[in-house]
C-alpha positions in Angstrom: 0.0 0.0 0.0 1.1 3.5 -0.7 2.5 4.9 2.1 1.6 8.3 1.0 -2.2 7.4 1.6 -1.6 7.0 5.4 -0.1 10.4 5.6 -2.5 13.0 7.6 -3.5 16.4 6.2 -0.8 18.9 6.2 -2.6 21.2 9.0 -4.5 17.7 10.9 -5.8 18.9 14.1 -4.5 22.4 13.8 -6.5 26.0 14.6 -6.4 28.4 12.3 -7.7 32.0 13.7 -8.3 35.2 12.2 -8.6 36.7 8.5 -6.7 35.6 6.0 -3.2 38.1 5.1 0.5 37.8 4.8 0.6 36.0 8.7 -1.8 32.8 9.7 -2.5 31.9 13.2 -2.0 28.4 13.7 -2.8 27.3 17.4 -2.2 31.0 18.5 1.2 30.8 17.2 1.9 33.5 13.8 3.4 32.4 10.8 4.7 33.8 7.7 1.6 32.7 5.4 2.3 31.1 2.3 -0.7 28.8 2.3 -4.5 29.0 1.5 -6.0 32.5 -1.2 -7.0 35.8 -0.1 -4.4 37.2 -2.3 -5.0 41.1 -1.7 -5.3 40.4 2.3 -8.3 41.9 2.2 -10.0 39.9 5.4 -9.1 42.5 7.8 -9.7 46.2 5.8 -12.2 48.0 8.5 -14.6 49.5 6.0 -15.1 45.9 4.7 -15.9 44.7 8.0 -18.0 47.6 8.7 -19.9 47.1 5.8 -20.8 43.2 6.7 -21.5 44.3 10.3 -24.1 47.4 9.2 -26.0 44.6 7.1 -25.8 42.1 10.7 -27.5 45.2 12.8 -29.7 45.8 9.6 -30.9 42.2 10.0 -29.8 40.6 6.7 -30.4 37.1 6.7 -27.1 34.7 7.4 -28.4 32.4 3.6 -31.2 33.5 1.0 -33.0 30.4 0.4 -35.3 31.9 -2.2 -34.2 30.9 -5.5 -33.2 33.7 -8.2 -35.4 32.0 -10.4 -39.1 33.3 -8.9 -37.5 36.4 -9.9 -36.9 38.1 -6.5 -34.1 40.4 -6.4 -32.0 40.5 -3.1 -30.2 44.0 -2.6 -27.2 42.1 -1.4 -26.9 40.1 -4.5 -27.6 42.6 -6.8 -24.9 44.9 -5.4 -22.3 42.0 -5.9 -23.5 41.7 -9.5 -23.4 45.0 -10.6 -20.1 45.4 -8.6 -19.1 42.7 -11.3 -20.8 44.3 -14.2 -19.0 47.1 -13.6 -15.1 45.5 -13.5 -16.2 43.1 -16.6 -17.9 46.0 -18.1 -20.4 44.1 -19.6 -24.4 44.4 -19.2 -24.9 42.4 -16.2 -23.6 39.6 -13.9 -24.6 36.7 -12.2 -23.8 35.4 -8.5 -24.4 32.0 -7.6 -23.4 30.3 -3.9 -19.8 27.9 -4.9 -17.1 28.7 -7.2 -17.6 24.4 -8.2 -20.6 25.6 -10.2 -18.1 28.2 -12.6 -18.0 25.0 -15.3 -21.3 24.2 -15.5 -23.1 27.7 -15.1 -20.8 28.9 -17.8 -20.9 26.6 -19.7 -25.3 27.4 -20.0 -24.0 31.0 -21.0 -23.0 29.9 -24.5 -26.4 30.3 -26.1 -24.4 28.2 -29.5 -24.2 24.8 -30.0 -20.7 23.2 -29.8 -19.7 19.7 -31.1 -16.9 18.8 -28.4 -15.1 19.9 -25.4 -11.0 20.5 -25.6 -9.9 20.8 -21.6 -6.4 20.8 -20.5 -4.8 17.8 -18.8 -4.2 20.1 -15.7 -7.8 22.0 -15.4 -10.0 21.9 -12.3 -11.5 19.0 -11.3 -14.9 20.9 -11.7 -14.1 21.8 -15.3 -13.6 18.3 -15.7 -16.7 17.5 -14.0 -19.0 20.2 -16.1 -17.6 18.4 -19.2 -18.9 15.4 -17.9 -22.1 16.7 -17.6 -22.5 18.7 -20.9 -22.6 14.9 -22.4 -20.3 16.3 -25.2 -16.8 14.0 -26.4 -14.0 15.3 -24.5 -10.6 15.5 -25.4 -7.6 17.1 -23.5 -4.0 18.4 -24.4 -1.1 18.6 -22.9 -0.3 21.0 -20.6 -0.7 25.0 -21.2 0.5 23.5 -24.6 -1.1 25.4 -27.7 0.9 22.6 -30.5 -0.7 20.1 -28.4 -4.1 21.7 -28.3 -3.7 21.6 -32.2 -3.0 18.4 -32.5 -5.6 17.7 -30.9 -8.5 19.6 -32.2 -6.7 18.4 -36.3 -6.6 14.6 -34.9 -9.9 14.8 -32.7 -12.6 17.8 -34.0 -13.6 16.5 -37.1 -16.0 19.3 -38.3 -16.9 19.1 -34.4 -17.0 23.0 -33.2 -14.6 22.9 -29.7 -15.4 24.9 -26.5 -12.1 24.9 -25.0 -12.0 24.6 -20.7 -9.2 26.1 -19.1 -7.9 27.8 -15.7 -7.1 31.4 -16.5 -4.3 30.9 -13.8 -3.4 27.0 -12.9 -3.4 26.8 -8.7 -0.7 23.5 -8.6 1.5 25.1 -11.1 0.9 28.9 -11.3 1.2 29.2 -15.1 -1.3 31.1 -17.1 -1.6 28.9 -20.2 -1.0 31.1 -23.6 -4.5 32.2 -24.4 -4.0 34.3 -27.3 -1.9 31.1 -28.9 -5.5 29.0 -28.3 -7.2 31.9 -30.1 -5.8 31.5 -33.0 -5.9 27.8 -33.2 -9.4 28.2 -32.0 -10.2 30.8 -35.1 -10.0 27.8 -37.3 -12.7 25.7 -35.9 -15.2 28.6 -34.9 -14.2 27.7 -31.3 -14.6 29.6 -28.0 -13.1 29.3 -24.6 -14.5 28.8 -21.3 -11.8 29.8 -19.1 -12.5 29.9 -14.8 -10.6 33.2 -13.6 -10.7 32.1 -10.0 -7.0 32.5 -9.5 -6.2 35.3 -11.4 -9.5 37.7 -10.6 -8.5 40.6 -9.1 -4.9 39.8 -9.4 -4.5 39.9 -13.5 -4.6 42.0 -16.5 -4.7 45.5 -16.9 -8.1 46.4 -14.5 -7.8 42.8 -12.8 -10.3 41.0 -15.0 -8.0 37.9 -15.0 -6.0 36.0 -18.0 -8.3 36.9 -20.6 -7.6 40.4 -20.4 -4.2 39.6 -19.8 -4.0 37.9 -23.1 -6.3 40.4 -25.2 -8.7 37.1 -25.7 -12.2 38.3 -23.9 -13.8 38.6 -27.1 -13.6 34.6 -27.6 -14.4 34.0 -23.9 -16.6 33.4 -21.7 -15.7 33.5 -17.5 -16.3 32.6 -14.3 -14.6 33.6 -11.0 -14.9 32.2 -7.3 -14.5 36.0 -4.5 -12.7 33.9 -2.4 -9.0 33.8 -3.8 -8.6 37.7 -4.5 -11.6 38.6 -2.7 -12.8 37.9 0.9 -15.8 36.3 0.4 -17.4 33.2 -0.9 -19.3 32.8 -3.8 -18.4 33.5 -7.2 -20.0 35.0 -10.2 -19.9 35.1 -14.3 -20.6 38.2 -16.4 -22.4 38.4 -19.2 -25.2 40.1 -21.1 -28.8 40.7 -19.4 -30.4 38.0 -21.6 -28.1 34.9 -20.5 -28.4 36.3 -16.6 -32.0 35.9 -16.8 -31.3 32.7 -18.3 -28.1 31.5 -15.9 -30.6 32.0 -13.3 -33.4 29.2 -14.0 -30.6 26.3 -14.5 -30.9 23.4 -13.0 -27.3 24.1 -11.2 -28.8 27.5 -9.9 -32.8 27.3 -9.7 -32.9 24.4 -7.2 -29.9 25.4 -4.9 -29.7 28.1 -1.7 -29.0 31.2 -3.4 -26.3 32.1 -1.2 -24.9 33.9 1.4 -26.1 37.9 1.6 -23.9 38.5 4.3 -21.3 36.7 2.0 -22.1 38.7 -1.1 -22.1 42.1 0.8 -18.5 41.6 1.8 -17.7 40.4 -2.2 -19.3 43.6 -3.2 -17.4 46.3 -0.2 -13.9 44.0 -1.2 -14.3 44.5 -5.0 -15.6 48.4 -4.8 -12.7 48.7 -2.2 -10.0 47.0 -4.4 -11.4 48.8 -7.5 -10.7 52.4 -5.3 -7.6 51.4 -4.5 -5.2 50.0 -7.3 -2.3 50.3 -5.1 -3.1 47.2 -3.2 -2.7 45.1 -6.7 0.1 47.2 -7.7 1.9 46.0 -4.2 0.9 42.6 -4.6 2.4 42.6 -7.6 5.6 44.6 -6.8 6.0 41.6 -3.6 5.0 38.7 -6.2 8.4 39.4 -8.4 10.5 39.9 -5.8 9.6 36.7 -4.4 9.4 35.0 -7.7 12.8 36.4 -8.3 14.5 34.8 -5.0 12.6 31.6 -5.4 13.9 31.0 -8.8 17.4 32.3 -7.7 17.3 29.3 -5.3 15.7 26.7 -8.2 12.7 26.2 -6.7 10.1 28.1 -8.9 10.2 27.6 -12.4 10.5 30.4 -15.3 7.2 30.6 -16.9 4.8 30.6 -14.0 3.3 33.7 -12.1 4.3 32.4 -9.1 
């Protein structure tokens, strides 16, 4: 048996206390955090928390169990989305309750019909999953590997139009895969892209839209993001246009779930209109992110082409 299987989790047993920043508290002891998201250590700004304790005295429920799809609107929901709206700048956006949903909620976006799915070998497990559920033949490439995705698409597509699944920014690796290489492979076959901007949200690109913008590729994209890497809250939403928001919202993923957290999406909405007034905070992340990268690859340990 494979001793690895015995091994406990890293942290077993272990207390962790306090928002999320460049320290952790683990059983009252601090650490230099280099574990776990919040990536603009957001967890502990004061108007944030203000904000999530004004809605507490205000009486905003802990979970909205009414579904988006009687048609109610929540003013804490709505705030989130047009928060979103207005980063993406696109007509509207939708929030939904778990950043697992991103695959299959955006993948209902794409009001075309497509003849396959194209995935990396190293996306999400809930990309994966979504693919599994569209019912559509799935192929994958190698790695952040546009050749590969080629090959793939001249060996595999067969007048079949691909939706290609990607991470925007891989977690296990921390490589953006080359986006605007898949665009023009993609331009061939009619194809489009389906990319999940949890990790790089916030962090990417010129206005922090993520690798899309990064790669001058939102015009062939469609994307989802969780607020709980960049952000400080949970949840996660998709932008799009005001007809698919209205339709995102009767899906079976959506329409039969808990809407999610208010008090959750009040704090996504005060982080993102907080981080969006203050660029600095990305510009400093950003600044710190080199200099690590830098050192780490100084001592072999990171490799060249991640963002790391």
């Amino acid at each position: 048996m494979n001793s690895t299987a015995q091994r406990p989790p890293l942290l077993s047993g272990r207390t962790v206390k306090g928002p999320v920043s460049a320290r952790i508290n683990l059983d009252d002891r601090e650490y230099i955090n280099f574990f776990g998201s919040g990536y603009l250590a957001l967890s502990g700004i004061r108007e944030i928390r203000e904000a999530v304790q004004r809605a507490l005295q205000e009486g905003v429920a802990f979970a909205q169990h009414v579904p988006r799809a009687l048609g109610t609107i929540d003013p804490a929901f709505d705030a989130v989305e047009r928060a979103c709206a207005s980063v993406f700048d696109t007509e509207a956006s939708v929030y939904f309750p778990s950043g697992y949903l991103i695959g299959s909620v955006v993948l209902a976006s794409f009001e075309a019909a497509f003849g396959c799915v194209v995935m990396d070998e190293g996306a999400h497990f809930s990309l994966k999953d979504a693919a599994l559920i569209s019912e559509l033949p799935t192929y994958t490439y190698a790695h952040c590997d546009a050749d590969s995705l080629s090959d793939t698409l001249r060996q595999k597509a067969h007048g079949k139009r691909p939706l290609l699944m990607t991470d925007g920014i891989f977690a296990t690796t921390g490589r953006m895969p080359p986006l605007d290489a898949y665009a023009t492979v993609l331009q061939k076959y009619d194809g489009r892209m389906l990319i999940d901007e949890s990790h790089s949200f916030g962090v990417v690109g010129q206005k922090g839209r993520g690798a899309a913008e990064y790669c001058h590729v939102e015009h062939l994209a469609a994307v989802g993001a969780t607020l709980s890497k960049a952000f400080c809250a949970q949840g996660a939403i998709t932008p799009c246009h005001k007809q698919s928001a209205y339709r995102l919202r009767t899906i079976p993923p959506l329409r039969g779930a808990c809407a999610g957290s208010p008090l959750s999406a009040i704090a996504a909405a005060a982080s993102i209109e907080y981080a969006v007034a203050h660029p600095e905070i990305r510009q400093h992340m950003g600044a710190t992110k080199n200099y690590l990268r830098t050192r780490l690859q100084g001592l072999g340990v990171c490799r060249t082409d991640t963002l790391c």
